[in-house]
VMD Tcl script that draws the C-alpha trace (Angstrom):
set ca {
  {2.86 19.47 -4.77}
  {0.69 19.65 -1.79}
  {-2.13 18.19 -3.88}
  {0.08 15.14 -4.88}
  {1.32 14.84 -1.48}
  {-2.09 14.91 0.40}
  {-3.34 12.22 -1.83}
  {-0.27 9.95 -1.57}
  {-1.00 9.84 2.00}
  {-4.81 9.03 1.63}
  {-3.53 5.70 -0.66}
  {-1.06 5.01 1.87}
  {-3.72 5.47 4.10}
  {-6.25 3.03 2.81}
  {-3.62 0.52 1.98}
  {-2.78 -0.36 5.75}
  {-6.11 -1.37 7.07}
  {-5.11 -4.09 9.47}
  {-6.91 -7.07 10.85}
  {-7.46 -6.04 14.36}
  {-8.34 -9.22 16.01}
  {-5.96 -12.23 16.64}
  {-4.05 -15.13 18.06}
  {-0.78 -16.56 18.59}
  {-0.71 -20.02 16.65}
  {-0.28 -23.44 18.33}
  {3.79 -23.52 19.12}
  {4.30 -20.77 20.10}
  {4.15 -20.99 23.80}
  {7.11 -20.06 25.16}
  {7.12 -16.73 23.05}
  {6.37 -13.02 25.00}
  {2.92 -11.68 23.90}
  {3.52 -7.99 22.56}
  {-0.37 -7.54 23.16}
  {0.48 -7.50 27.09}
  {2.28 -3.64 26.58}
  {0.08 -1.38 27.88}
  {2.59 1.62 27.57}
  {3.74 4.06 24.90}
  {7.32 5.63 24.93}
  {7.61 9.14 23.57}
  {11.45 9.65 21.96}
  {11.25 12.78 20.09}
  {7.58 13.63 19.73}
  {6.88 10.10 17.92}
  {5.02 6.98 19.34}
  {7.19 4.19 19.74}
  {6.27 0.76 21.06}
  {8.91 -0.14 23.81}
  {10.90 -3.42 22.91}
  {10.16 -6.73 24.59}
  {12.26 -9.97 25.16}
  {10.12 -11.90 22.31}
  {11.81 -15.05 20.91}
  {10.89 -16.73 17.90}
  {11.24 -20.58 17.62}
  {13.23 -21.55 15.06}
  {11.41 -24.19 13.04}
  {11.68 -26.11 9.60}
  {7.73 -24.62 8.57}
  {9.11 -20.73 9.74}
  {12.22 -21.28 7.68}
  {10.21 -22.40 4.84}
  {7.48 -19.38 4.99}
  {9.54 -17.25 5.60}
  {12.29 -17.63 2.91}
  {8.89 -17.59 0.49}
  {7.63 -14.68 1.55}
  {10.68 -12.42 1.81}
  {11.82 -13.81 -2.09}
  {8.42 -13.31 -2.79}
  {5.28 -10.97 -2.67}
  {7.56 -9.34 -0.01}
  {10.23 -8.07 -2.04}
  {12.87 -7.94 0.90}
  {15.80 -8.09 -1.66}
  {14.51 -6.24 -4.60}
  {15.94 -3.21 -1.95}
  {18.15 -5.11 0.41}
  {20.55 -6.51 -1.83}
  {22.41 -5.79 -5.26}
  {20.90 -6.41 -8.08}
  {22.63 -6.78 -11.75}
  {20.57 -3.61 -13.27}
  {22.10 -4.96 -16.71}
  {19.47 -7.85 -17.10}
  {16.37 -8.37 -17.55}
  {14.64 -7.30 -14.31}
  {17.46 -6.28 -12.65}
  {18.28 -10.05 -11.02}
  {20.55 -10.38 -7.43}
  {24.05 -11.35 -6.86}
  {22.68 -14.33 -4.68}
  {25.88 -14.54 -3.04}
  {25.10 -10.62 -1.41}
  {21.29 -11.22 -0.56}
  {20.31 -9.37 2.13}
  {23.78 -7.19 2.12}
  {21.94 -3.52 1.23}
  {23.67 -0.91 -0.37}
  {21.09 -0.90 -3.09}
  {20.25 2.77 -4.37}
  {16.59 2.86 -4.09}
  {15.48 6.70 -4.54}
  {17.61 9.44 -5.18}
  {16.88 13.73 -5.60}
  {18.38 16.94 -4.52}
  {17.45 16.66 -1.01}
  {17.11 12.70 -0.84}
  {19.14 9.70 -0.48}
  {17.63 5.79 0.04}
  {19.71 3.45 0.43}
  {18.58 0.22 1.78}
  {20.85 -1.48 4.94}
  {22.73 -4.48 5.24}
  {19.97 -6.94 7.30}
  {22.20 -10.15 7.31}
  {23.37 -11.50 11.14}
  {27.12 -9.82 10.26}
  {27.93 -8.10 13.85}
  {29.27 -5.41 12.38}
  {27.56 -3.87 9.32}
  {24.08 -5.86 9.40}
  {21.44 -7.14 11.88}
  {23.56 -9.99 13.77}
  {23.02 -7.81 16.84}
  {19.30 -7.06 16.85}
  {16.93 -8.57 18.82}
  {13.67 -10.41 16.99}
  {11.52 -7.33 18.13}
  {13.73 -5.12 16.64}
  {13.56 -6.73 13.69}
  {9.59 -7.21 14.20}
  {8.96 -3.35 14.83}
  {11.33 -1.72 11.69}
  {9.52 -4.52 9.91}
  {5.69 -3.29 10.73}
  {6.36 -0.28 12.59}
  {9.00 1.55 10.91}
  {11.06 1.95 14.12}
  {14.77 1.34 13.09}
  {17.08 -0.61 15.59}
  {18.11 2.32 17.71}
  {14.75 3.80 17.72}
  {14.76 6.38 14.46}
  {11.85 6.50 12.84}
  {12.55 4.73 8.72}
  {11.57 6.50 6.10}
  {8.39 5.84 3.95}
  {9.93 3.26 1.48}
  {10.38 1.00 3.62}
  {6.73 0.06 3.72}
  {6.62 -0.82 7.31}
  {2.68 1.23 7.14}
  {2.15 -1.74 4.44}
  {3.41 -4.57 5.93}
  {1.54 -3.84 9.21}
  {-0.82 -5.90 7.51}
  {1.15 -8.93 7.64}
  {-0.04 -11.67 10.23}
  {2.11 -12.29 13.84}
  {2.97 -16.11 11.94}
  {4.01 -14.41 8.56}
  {6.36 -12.16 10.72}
  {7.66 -14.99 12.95}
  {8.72 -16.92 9.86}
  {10.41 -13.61 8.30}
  {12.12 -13.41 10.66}
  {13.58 -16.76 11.60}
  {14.80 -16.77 7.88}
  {16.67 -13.39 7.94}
  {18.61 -14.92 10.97}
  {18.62 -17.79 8.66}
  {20.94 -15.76 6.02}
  {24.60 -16.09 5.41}
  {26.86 -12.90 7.18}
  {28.09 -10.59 4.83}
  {29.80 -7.91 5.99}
  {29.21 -4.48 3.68}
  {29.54 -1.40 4.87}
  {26.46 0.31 3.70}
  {26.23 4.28 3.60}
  {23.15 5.68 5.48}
  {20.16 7.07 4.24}
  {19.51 11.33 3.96}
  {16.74 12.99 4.04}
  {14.87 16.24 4.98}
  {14.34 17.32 8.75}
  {11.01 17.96 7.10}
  {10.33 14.65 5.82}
  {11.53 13.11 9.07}
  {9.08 15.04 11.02}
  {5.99 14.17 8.98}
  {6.80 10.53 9.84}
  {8.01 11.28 13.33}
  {4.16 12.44 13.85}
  {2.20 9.30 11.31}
  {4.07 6.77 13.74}
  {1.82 3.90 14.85}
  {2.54 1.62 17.06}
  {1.04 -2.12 17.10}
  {0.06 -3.63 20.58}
  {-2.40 -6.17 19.54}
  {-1.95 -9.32 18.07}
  {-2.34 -9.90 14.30}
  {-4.26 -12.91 12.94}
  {-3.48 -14.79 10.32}
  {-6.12 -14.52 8.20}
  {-8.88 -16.92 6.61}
  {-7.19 -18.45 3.53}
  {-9.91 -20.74 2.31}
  {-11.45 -18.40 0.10}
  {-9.12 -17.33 -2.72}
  {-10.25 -13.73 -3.01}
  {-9.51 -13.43 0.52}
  {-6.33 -15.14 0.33}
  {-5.44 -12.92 -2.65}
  {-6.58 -9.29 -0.88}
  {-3.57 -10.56 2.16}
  {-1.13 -10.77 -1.31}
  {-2.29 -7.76 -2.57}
  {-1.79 -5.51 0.26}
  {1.80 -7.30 1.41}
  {2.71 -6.58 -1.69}
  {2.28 -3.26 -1.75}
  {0.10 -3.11 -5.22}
  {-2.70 -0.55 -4.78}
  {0.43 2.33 -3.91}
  {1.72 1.78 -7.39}
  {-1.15 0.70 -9.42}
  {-3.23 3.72 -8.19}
  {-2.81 6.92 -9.87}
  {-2.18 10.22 -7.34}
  {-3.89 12.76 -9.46}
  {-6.31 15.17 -8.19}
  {-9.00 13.64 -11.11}
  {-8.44 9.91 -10.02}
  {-9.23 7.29 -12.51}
  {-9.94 4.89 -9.60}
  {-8.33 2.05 -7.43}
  {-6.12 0.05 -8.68}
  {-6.50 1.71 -12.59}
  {-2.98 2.39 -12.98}
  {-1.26 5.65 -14.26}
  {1.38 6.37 -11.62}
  {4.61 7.32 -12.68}
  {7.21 5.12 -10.17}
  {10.95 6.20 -10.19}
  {12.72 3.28 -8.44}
  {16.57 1.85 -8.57}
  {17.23 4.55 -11.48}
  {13.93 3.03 -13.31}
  {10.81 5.00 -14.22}
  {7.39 3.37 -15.67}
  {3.75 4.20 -15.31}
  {1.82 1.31 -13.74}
  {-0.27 -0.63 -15.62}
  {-4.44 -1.08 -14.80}
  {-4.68 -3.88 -12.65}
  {-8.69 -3.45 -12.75}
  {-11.06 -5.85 -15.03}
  {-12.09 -3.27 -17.35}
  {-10.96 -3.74 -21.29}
  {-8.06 -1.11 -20.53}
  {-6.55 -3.55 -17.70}
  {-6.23 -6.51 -17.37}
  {-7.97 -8.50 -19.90}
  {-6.58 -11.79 -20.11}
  {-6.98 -15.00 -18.11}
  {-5.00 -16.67 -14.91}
  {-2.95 -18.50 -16.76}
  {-1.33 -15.44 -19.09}
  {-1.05 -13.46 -15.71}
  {1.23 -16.33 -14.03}
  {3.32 -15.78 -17.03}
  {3.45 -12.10 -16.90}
  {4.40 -12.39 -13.74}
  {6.87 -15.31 -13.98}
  {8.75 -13.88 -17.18}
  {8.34 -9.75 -16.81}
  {6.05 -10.46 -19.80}
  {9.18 -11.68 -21.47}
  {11.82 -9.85 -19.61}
  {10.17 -6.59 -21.16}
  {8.80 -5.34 -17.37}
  {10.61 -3.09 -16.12}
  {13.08 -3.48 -12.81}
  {10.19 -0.74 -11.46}
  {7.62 -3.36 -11.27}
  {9.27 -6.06 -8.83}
  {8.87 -9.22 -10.78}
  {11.73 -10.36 -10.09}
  {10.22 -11.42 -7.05}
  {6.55 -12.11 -7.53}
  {7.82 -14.81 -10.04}
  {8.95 -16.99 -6.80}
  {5.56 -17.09 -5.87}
  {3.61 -20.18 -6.27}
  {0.92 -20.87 -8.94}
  {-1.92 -20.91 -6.33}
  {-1.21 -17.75 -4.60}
  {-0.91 -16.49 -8.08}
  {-4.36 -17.29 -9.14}
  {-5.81 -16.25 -5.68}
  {-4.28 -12.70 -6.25}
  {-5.87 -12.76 -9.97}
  {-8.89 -13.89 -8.07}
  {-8.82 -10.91 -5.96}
  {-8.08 -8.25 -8.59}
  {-10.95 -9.57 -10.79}
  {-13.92 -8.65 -7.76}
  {-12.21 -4.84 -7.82}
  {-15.08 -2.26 -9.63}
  {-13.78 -1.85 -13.37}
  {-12.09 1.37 -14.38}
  {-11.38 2.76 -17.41}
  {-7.58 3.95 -17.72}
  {-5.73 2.70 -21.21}
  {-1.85 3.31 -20.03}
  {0.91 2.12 -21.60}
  {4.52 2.78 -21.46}
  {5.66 2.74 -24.95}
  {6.30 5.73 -27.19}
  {4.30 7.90 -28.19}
  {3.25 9.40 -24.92}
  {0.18 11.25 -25.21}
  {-1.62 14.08 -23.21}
  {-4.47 11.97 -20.76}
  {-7.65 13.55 -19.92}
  {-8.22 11.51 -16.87}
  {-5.09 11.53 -14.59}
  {-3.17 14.51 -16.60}
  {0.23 13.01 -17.14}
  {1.76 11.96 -20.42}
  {1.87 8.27 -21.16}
  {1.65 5.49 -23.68}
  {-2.06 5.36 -24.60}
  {-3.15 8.21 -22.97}
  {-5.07 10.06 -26.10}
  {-7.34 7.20 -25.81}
  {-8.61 8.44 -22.11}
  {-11.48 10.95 -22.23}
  {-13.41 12.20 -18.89}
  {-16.75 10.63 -18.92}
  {-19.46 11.58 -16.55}
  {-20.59 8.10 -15.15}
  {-24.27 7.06 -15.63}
  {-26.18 7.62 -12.75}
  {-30.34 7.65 -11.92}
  {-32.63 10.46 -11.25}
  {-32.84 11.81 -7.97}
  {-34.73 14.74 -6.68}
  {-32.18 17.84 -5.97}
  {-33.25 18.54 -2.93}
  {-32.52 15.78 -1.55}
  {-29.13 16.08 -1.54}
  {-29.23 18.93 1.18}
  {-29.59 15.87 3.65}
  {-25.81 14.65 2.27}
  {-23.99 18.03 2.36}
  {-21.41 18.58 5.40}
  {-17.93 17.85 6.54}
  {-16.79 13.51 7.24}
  {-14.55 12.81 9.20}
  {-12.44 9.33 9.83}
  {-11.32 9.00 13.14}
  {-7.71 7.51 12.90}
  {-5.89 10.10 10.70}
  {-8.47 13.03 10.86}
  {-8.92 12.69 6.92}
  {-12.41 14.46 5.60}
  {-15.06 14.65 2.67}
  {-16.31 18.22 2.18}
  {-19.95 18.09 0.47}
  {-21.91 20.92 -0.91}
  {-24.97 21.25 -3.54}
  {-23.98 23.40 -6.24}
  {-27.97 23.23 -7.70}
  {-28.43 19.76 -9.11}
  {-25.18 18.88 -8.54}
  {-23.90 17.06 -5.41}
  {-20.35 17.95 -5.14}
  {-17.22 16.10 -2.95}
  {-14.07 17.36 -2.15}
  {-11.04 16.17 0.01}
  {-10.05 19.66 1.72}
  {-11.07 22.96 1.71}
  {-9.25 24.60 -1.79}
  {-8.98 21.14 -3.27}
  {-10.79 20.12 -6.38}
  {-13.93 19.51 -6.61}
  {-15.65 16.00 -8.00}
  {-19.65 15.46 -8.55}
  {-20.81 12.46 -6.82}
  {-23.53 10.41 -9.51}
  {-26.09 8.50 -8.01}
  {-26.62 4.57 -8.31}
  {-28.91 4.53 -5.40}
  {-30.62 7.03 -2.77}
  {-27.46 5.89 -0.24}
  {-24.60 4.81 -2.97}
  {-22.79 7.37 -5.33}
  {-19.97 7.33 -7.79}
  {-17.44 10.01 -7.48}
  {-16.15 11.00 -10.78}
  {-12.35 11.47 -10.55}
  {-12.55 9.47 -6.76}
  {-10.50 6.67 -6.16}
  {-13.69 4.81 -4.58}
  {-17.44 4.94 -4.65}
  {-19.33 6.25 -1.94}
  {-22.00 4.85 0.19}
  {-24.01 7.47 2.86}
  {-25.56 5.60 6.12}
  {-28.97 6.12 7.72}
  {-29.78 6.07 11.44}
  {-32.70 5.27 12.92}
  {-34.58 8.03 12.20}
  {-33.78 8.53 8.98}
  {-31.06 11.13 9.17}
  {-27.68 10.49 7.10}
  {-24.70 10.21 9.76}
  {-21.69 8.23 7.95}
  {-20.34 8.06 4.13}
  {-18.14 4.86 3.91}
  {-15.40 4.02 0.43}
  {-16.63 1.42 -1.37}
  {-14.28 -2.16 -1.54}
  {-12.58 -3.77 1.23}
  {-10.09 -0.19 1.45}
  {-12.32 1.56 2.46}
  {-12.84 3.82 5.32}
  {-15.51 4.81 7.29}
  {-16.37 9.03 7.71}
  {-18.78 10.29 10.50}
  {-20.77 13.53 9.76}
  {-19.19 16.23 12.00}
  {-20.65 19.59 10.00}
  {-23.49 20.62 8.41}
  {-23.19 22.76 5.28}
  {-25.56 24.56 3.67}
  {-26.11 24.87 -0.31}
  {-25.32 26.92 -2.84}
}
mol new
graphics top color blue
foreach p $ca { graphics top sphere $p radius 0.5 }
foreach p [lrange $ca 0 end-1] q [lrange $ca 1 end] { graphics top cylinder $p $q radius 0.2 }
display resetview
């Protein structure tokens, strides 16, 4: 469990690099600038961005956007409404959108249930303030300053642009009042702590990114829609990004995720068959797991700008299905559909002289969460690991600087300085993170 756990966080992890530089678009001038808080507010040992007196305009283009994006790559009411979990895809009672009450996770120790977020005074949001609604939305800070639990992917949607959130937000306020008494969500003092202490706040403005190029237009879909958590496996011997394999338990609904990646056990058809799977649930056979019953409200270009994006991800090999049989896998160790098909394959790599590799081995370190590589020379063998007992995965050269890590989410590539000396390993694709040298290690 502490294996899966770890390596749950590292996905989450990578999936909420934000843009860091931005500006507030033309028409907004009479809005307060969050970027002008200088302070942070401690309230129970987590960091929590005080509230400001922020406004958004209502206008006709923010209604628009943001009724798209909320019944679309957003999948507001795929949690915050009921759904009819008797049809294909599990499709809302329109006249309850935005009411809660849905059921979204469920154990021994754990209860999600999503809230009410219509304007009803009483049992919804009609009393919030559009920062409250801004920071549960990116921040995870509830309404009375509670920290939300992890599946409301606040740590996802950080991601989205000041504009996008604007327009969100003027169409919640937007939604008809319905009054439901929802009952609250339970969960461990445990849990609550770990995201008590992975709190971050956001003080600077948000851009709204580029959209001229599709693949760059389709990596802002692709992370506000959450896809590399789910289409990622969590296994200690990772098949890679976006290769599919994790088993998601949502609204009562289990699947394994399907390979999103370009290799011939993902995705091998063109844009055109994608817009369908995504329009229909490949015929209504999806399951309610995999939120299609929202991504078919979005709109044929965004569609193709995602499939655009998922096509320039590096190729991995993971054949899952989820029909019957289910069959042992080598790769990610579950049982699945397809899975006997999966064998662990030591990726092709070029010569390099062994001693070389002394000038890799050491401990990396990222800066924001404190995350690390551990490398060591086992002989020949240049070796990568995520903590100290954790498994161990031998890194396959490409180049002197760029490595494949068999059973890594992400390739590798080492940086030089000046005077030759290797300071920095950085993941591979636009997820990646960047990990200074902080330890020298010796071989074996």
């Amino acid at each position: 469990m502490k294996n899966k756990k770890l390596i749950i966080l590292a996905i989450l992890i990578v999936a909420v690099i934000a843009i860091s530089i931005g500006f507030f678009s033309k028409g907004r001038k009479n809005e307060t600038k969050s970027a002008t808080i200088t302070g942070i507010k401690l309230v129970d040992s987590f960091k929590v961005r005080p509230l400001t007196d922020i406004h958004y305009e209502r206008t006709a283009q923010r209604l628009k956007q943001g009724k798209y994006l909320a019944e679309g790559i957003l999948m507001c009411f795929t949690c915050h409404s009921p759904r009819n979990m008797d049809l294909p895809g599990a499709p809302l009672y329109d006249d309850k959108k935005g009411s809660g009450g849905t059921l979204v996770y469920e154990d021994s120790t754990t209860r999600l249930i999503a809230p009410n977020i219509t304007p009803d005074n009483e049992t919804g949001a009609g009393t919030w303030t559009d920062d409250m609604l801004a920071r549960s939305i990116r921040e995870g800070v509830g309404h009375d300053g509670r920290a939300l639990n992890w599946q409301m992917p606040y740590n996802i949607f950080r991601n989205m642009s000041d504009e996008d959130l604007a327009s969100v937000i003027v169409f919640l306020r937007s939604l008809p009042p319905v009054h439901n008494v929802v009952e609250q969500t339970k969960y461990s003092k445990e849990e609550r702590s770990q995201i008590e202490k992975s709190m971050r706040p956001i003080f600077n403005p948000v851009a709204t990114p580029d959209f001229t190029d599709p693949v760059k237009r389709g990596m802002y879909l692709v992370r506000l829609g959450e896809c590399v958590g789910c289409h990622t496996s969590h296994s200690e011997y990772n098949p890679g990004i976006f290769a599919g394999g994790n088993f998601v338990y949502r609204y009562g609904h289990k699947a394994f995720s399907a390979n999103l990646t370009s290799h011939p056990s993902g995705i091998t058809y063109g844009p055109e068959a994608f817009i369908f799977v995504l329009r229909t649930g490949k015929g209504g056979a999806l399951s309610p797991a995999m939120p299609w019953i929202s991504f078919k409200n979005i709109n044929d270009d965004d569609l193709k700008a995602i499939y655009a994006y998922l096509r320039s991800l590096p190729p991995n090999q993971h054949y899952v299905s989820n029909q019957q049989p289910f069959t042992h896998c080598e790769i990610c160790g579950e049982m699945h559909g397809n899975g006997d098909k999966n064998k662990r394959e030591t990726p092709a790599g070029i010569k390099i002289d062994p001693e070389l590799y002394d000038q890799y081995t050491g401990t990396y370190q990222e800066d924001e969460w404190k995350n690390v590589y551990i490398l060591t020379r086992k002989g020949t063998k240049l070796l990568a690991k995520g903590w100290e007992t954790g498994p161990e995965h031998e890194l396959v050269p490409q180049s002197e600087l760029r490595f494949i890590g068999a059973g890594l989410p992400l390739p590798l590539t080492f940086v030089k300085d000046k005077d030759g000396r290797i300071t920095e390993l950085k993941e591979e694709t636009d997820y990646g993170r960047a990990f200074k040298k902080i330890k020298k290690e010796s071989s074996l």
